[in-house]
Chimera marker file (.cmm) of the C-alpha trace (Angstrom):
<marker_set name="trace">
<marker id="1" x="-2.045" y="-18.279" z="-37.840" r="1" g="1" b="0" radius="0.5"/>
<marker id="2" x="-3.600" y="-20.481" z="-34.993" r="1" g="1" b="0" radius="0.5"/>
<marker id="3" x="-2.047" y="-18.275" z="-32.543" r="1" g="1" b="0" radius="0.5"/>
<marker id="4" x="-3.146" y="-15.137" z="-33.704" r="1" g="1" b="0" radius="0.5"/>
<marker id="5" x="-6.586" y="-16.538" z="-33.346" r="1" g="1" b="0" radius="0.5"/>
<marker id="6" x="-6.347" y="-18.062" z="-30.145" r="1" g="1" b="0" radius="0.5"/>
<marker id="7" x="-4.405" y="-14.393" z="-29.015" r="1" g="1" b="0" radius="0.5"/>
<marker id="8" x="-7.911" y="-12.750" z="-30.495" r="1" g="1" b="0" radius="0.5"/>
<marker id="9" x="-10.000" y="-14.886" z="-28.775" r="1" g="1" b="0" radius="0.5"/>
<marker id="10" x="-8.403" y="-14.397" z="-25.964" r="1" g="1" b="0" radius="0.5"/>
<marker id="11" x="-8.634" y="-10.362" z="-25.773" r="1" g="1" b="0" radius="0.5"/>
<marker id="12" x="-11.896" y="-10.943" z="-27.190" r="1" g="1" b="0" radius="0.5"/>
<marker id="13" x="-12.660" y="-12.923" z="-23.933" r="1" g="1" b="0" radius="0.5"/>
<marker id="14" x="-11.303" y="-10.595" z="-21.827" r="1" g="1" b="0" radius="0.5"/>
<marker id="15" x="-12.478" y="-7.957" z="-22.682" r="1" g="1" b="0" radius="0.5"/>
<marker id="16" x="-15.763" y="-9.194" z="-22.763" r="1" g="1" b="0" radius="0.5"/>
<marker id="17" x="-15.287" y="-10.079" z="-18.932" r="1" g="1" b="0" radius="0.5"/>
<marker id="18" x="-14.094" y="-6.467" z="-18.022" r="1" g="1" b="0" radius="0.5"/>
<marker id="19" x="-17.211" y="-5.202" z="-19.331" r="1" g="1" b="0" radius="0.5"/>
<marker id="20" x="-19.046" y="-7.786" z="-17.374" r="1" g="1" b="0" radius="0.5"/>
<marker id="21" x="-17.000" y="-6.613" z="-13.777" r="1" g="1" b="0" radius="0.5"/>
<marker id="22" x="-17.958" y="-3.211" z="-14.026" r="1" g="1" b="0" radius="0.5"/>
<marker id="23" x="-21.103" y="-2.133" z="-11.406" r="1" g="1" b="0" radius="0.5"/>
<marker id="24" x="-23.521" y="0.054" z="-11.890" r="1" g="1" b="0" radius="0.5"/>
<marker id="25" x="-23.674" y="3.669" z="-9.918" r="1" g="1" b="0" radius="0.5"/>
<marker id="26" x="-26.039" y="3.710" z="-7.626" r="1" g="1" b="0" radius="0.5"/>
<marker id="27" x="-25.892" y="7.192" z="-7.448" r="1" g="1" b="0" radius="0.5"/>
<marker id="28" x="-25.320" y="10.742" z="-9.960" r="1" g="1" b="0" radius="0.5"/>
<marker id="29" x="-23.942" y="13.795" z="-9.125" r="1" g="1" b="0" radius="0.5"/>
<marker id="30" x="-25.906" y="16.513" z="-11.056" r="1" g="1" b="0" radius="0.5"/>
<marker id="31" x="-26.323" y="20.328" z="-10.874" r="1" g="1" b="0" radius="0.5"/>
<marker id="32" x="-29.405" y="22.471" z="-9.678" r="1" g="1" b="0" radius="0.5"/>
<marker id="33" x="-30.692" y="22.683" z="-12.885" r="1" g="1" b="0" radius="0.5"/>
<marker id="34" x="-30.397" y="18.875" z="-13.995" r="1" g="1" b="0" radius="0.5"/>
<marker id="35" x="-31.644" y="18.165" z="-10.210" r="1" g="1" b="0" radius="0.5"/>
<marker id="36" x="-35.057" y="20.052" z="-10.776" r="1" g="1" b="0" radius="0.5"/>
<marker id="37" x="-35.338" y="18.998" z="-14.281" r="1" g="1" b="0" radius="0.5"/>
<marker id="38" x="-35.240" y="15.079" z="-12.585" r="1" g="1" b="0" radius="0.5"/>
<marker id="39" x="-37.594" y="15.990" z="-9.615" r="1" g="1" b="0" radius="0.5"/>
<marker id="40" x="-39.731" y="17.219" z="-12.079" r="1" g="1" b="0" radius="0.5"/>
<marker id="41" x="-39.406" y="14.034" z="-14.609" r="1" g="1" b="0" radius="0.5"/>
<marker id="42" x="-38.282" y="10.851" z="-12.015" r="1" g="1" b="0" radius="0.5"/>
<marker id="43" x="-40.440" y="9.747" z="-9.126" r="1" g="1" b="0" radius="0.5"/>
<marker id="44" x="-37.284" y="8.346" z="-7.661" r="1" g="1" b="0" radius="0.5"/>
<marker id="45" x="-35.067" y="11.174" z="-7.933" r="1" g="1" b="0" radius="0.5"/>
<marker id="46" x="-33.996" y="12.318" z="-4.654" r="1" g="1" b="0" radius="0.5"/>
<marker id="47" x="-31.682" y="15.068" z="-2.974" r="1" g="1" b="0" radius="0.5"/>
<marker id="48" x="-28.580" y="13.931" z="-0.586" r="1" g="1" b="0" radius="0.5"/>
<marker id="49" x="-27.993" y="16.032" z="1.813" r="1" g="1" b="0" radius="0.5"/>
<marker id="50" x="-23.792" y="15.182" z="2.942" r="1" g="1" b="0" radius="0.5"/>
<marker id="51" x="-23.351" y="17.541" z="5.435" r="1" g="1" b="0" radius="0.5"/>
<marker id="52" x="-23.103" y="16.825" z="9.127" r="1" g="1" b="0" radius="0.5"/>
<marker id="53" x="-26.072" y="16.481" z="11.376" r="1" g="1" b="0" radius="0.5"/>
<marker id="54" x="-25.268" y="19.659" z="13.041" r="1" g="1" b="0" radius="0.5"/>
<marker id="55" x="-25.513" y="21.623" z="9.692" r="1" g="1" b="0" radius="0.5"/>
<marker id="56" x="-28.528" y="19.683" z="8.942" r="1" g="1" b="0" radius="0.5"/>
<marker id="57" x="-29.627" y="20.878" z="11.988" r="1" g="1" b="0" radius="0.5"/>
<marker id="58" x="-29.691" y="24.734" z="11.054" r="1" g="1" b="0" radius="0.5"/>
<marker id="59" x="-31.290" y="24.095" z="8.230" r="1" g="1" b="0" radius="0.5"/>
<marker id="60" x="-32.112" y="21.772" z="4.842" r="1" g="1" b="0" radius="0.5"/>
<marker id="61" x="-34.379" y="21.898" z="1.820" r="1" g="1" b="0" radius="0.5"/>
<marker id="62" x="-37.629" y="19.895" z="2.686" r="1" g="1" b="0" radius="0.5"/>
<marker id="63" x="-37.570" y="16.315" z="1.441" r="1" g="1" b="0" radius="0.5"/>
<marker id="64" x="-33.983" y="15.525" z="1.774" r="1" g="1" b="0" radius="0.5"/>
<marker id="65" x="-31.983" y="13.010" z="3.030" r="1" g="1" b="0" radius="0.5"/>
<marker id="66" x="-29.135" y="13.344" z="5.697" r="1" g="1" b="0" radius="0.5"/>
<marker id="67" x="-25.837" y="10.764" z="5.154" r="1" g="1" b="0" radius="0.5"/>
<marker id="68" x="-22.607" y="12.912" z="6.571" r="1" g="1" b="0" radius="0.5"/>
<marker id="69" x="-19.986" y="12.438" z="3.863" r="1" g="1" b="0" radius="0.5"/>
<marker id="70" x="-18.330" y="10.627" z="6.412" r="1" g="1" b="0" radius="0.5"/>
<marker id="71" x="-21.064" y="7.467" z="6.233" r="1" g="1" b="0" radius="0.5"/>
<marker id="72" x="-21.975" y="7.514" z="3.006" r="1" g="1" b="0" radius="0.5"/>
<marker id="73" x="-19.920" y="4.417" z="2.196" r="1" g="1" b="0" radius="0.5"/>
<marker id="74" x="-20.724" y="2.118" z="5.332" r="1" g="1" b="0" radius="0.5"/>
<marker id="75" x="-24.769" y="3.593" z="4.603" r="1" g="1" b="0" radius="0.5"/>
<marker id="76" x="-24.712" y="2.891" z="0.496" r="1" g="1" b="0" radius="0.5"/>
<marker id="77" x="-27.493" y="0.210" z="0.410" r="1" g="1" b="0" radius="0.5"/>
<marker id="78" x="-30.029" y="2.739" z="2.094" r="1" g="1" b="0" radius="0.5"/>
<link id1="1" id2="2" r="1" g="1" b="0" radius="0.2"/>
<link id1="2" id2="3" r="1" g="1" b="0" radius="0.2"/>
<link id1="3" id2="4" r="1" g="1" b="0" radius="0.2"/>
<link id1="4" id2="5" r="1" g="1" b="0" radius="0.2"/>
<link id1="5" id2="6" r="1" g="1" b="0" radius="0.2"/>
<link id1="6" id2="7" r="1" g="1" b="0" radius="0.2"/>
<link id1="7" id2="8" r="1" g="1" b="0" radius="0.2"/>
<link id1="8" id2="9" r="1" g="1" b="0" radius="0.2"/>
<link id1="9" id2="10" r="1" g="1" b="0" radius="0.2"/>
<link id1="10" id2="11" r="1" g="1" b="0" radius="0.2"/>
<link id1="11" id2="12" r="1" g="1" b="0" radius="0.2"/>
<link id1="12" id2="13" r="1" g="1" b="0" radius="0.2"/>
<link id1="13" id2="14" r="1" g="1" b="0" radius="0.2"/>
<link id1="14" id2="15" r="1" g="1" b="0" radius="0.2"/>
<link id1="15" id2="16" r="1" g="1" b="0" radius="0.2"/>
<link id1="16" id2="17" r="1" g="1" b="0" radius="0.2"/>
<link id1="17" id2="18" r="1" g="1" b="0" radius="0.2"/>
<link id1="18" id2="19" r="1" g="1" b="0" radius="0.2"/>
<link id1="19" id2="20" r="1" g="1" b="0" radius="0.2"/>
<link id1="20" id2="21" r="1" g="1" b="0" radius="0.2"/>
<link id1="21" id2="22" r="1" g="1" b="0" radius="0.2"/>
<link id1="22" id2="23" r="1" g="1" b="0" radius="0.2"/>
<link id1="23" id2="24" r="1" g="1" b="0" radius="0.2"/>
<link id1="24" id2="25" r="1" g="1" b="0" radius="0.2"/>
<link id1="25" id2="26" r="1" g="1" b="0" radius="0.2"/>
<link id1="26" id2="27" r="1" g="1" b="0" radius="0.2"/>
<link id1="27" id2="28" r="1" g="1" b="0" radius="0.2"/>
<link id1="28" id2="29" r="1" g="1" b="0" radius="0.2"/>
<link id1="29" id2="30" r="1" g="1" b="0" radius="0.2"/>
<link id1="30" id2="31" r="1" g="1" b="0" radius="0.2"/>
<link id1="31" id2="32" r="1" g="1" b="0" radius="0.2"/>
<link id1="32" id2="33" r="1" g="1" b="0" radius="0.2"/>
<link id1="33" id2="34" r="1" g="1" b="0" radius="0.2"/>
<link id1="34" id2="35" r="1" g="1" b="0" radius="0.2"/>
<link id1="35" id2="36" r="1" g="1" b="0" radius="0.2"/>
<link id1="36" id2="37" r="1" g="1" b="0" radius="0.2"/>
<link id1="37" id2="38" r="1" g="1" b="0" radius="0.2"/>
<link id1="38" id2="39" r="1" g="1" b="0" radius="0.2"/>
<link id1="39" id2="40" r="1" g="1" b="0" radius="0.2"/>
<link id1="40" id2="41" r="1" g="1" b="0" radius="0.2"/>
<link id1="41" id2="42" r="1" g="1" b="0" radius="0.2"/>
<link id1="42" id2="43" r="1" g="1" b="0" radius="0.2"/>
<link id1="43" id2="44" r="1" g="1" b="0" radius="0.2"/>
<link id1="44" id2="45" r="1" g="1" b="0" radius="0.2"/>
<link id1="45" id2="46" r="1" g="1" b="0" radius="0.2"/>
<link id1="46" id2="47" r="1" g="1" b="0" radius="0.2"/>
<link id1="47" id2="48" r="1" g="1" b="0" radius="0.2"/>
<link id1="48" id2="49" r="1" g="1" b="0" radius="0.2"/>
<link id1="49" id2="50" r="1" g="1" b="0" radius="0.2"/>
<link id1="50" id2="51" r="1" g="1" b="0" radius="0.2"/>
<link id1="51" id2="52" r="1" g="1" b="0" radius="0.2"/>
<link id1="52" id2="53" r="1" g="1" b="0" radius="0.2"/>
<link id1="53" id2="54" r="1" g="1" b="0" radius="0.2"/>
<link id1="54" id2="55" r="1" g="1" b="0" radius="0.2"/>
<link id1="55" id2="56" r="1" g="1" b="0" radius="0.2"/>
<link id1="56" id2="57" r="1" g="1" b="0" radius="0.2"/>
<link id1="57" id2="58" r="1" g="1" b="0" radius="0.2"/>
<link id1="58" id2="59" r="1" g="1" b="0" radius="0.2"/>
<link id1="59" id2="60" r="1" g="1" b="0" radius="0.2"/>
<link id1="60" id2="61" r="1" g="1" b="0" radius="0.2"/>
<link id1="61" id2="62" r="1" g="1" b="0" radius="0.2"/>
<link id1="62" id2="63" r="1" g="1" b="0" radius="0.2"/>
<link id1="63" id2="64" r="1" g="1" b="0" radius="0.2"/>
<link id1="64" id2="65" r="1" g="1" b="0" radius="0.2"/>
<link id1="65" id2="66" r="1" g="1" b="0" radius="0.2"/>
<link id1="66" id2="67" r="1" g="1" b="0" radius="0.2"/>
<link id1="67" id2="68" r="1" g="1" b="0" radius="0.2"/>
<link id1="68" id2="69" r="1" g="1" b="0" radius="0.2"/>
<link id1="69" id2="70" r="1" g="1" b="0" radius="0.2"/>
<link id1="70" id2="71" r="1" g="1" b="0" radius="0.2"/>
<link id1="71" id2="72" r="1" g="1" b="0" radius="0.2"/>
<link id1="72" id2="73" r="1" g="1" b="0" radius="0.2"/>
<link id1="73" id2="74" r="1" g="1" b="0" radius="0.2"/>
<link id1="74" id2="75" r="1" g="1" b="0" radius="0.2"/>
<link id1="75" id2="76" r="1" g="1" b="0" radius="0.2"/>
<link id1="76" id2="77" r="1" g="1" b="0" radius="0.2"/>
<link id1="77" id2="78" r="1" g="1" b="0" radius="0.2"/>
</marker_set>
């Protein structure tokens, strides 16, 4: 019996800790209409634009922000 609760406990324990491990998203991926409902609703809500500069370039919707897909991992704290 002492083992079964010291094998509960420790489950219990770890699964505690895995909860504890996991970060938070610091970003969503929604669609247009969830995007406009949050620009309408969330001051911080914002639009990132993933495309390369040159696309950029030719043209964006006003207000967005430029990280090519290729730097959005070295660029994450911005």
């Amino acid at each position: 019996m002492r083992k079964q609760i010291l094998l509960l406990a420790l489950l219990l324990s770890i699964s505690v800790l895995a909860g504890c491990l996991g970060g938070e998203e610091k970003w969503e991926r929604v669609d247009a209409a969830e995007f406009h409902d949050l620009l309408s609703e969330d001051s911080n809500a914002f639009l990132l634009d993933v495309r390369t500069q040159s696309e950029w370039d030719d043209e964006h919707i006003a207000n967005s922000y430029l990280i090519p897909h290729d730097q959005i991992d070295a660029r994450s704290d911005e």
